[in-house]
ZALUM-565407 format. One line per 8 residues: number of its first residue (from 0); their letters; for each residue x, y, z of C-alpha. Coordinates in steps of 0.5 Angstrom, whole numbers, plus 500, padded with zeros to 3 digits. Example, Ala and Ser with C-alpha at 12.3 -4.5 7.8 and 13.67 -1.06 7.14 Angstrom:
<rs>
0 = as = 525 491 516 ~ 527 498 514
</rs>
This chain:
<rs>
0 = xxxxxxxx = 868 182 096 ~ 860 184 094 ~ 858 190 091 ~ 851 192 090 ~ 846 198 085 ~ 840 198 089 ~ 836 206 088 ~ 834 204 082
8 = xxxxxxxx = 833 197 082 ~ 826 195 080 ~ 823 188 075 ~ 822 192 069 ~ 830 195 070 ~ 835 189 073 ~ 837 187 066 ~ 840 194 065
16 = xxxxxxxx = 843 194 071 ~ 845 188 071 ~ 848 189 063 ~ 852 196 066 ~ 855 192 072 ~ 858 188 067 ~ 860 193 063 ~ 864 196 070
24 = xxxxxxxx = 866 189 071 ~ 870 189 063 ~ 872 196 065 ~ 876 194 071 ~ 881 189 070 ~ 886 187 076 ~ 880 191 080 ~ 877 184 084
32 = xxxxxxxx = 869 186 083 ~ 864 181 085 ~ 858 179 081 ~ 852 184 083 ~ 848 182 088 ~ 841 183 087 ~ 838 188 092 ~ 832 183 095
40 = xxxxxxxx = 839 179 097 ~ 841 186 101 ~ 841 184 109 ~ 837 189 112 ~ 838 194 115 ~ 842 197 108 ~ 846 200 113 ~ 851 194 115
48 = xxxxxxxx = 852 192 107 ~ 854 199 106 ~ 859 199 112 ~ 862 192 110 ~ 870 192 110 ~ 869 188 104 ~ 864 193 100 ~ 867 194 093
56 = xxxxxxxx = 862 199 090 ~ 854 201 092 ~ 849 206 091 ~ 847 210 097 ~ 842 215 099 ~ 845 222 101 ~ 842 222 108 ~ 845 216 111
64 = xxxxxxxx = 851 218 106 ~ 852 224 112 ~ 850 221 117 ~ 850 214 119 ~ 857 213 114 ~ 859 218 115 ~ 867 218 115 ~ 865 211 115
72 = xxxxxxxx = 866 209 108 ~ 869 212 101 ~ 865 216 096 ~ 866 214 089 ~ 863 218 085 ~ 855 220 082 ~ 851 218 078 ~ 847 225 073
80 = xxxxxxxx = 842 223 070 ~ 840 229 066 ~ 835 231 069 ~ 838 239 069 ~ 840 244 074 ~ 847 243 078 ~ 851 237 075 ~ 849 231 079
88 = xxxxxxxx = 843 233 082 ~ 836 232 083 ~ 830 233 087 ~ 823 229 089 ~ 818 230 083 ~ 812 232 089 ~ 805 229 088 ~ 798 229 090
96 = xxxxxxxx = 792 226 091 ~ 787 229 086 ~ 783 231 091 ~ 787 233 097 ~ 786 240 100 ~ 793 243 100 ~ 791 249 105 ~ 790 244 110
104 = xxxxxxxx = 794 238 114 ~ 797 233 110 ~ 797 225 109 ~ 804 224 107 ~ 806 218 105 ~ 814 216 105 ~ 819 211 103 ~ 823 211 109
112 = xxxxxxxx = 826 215 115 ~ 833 214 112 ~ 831 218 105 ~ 833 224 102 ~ 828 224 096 ~ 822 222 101 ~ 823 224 108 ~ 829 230 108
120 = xxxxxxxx = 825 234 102 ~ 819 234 105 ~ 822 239 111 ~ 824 244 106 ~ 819 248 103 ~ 819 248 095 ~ 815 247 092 ~ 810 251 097
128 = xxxxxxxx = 811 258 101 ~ 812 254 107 ~ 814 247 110 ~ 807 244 109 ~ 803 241 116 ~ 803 234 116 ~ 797 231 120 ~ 799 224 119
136 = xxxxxxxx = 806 221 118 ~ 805 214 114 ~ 811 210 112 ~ 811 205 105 ~ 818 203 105 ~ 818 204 098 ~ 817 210 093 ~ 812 206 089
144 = xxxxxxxx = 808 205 096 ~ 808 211 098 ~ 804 212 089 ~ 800 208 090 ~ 798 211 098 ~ 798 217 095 ~ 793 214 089 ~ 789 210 093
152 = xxxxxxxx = 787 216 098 ~ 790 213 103 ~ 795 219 103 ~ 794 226 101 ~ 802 228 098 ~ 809 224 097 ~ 815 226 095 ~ 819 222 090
160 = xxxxxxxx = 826 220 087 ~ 825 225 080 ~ 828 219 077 ~ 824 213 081 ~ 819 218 078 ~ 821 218 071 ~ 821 210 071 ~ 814 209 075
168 = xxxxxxxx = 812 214 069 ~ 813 208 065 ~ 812 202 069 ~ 807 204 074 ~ 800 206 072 ~ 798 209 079 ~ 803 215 076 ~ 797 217 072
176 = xxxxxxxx = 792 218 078 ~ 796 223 083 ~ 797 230 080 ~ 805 232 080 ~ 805 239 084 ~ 812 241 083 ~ 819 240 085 ~ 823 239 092
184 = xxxxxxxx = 830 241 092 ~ 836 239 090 ~ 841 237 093 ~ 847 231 091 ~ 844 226 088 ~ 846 218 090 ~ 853 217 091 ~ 857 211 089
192 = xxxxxxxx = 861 208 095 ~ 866 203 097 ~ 869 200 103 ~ 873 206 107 ~ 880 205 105 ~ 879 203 099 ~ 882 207 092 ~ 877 210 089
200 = xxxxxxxx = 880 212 083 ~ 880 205 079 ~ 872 205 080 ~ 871 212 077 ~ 875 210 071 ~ 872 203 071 ~ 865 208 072 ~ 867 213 066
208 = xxxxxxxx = 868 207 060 ~ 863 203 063 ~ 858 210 061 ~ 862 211 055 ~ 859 203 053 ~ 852 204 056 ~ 848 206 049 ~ 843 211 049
216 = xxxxxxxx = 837 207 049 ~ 840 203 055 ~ 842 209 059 ~ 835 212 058 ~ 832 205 061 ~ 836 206 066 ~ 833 213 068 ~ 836 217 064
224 = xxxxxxxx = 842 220 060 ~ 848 218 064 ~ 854 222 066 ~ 859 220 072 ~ 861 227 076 ~ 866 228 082 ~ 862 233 086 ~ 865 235 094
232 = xxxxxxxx = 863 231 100 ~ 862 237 103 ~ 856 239 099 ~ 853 233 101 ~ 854 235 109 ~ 852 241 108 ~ 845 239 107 ~ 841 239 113
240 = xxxxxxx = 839 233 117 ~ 833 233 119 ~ 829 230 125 ~ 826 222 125 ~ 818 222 123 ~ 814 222 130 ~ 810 217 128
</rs>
């Protein structure tokens, strides 16, 4: 069996994460849960470790969540982060190089075609009055590359995870040299996995106590107060796919 947590996996963060999974691990006896293997060891493309008949438990995204493992894979559960608004939700924080004209075509800097927080957000129009024009697509790879584009002038708007927001606040100094422009969307936050047939039930028990034992301060450094929501995967589908970036 593996297992991964790789959304919000970052240096400042494994610890925790690493702490919370064994606290999954404790809450969970006669379930065979491996130890967690850190997201730099995940095969690329993320897809093929989701879609292993072996997957005990992972993070996804909710784009690839309704389209490339779609019906393909179990869905767990998902993480809320308190981030306010419909239980187990989020949105992107959207943020702009200081002097980045609005009104005119923009740079957008994305993590990857595959992310609800970076890509799909991006075709719906809030926080502005309509869909922005984008005049140039780049892709980072990350929500910390798309920053540091944004910061360095190399693009003019990104759209961020609120809770990768929330912790490159805290660890990244490039937070400081964009300005936030308001909130996309929301939509069903990351969803909890495992291998298709497998009985979701043990997992979100072993979820629930392993949040029941995760203190507040360890909660918050992990994103944000936890709690753990089954919300219908039909919420999930509904959101609209967008098209591919042209780039």
């Amino acid at each position: 069996m593996i297992a991964s947590l790789p959304m919000y996996w970052r240096a400042e963060t494994a610890a925790p994460w690493r702490a919370f999974w064994a606290r999954v691990q404790a809450a969970s006896p006669g379930l065979d849960l491996p130890g967690l293997t850190p997201p730099e060891d995940i095969p690329q493309p993320w897809t093929d470790h989701w879609l292993r008949p072996d997957l005990a438990l992972s993070m996804t995204c909710g784009l690839p969540f309704r389209t490339a493992l779609k019906g393909r894979v179990t869905y767990v559960g998902t993480l809320d982060f308190g981030l306010g608004g419909a239980a187990g939700h989020y949105w992107s924080q959207v943020v702009a190089h200081p002097g980045a004209d609005l009104s005119a075509p923009l740079r957008l800097a994305f993590n990857s075609a595959d992310s609800q927080s970076g890509w799909a957000v991006s075709q719906s129009a809030p926080p502005f009055d309509a869909v922005p024009a984008f005049g140039a697509l780049i892709e980072t790879g990350s929500h910390a590359a798309s920053l540091a584009a944004v910061a360095g002038g190399l693009a003019d708007i990104a759209y961020i995870d609120a809770v990768t927001w929330r912790l490159l606040c805290r660890h990244d100094p490039n937070a400081a040299r964009v300005r936030p422009v308001g909130r996309s969307v929301a939509t069903p936050g990351l969803p909890f996995i495992t291998a298709s047939g497998r009985d979701p039930a043990p997992l979100r028990a072993a979820l629930e106590r392993a949040i029941a034992a995760t203190s507040p301060a360890d909660q918050d450094r992990l994103g944000g107060r936890l709690s753990f929501h089954l919300l219908d995967p039909a919420a999930y589908l509904a959101v609209p796919v967008p098209k591919p970036p042209a780039i």
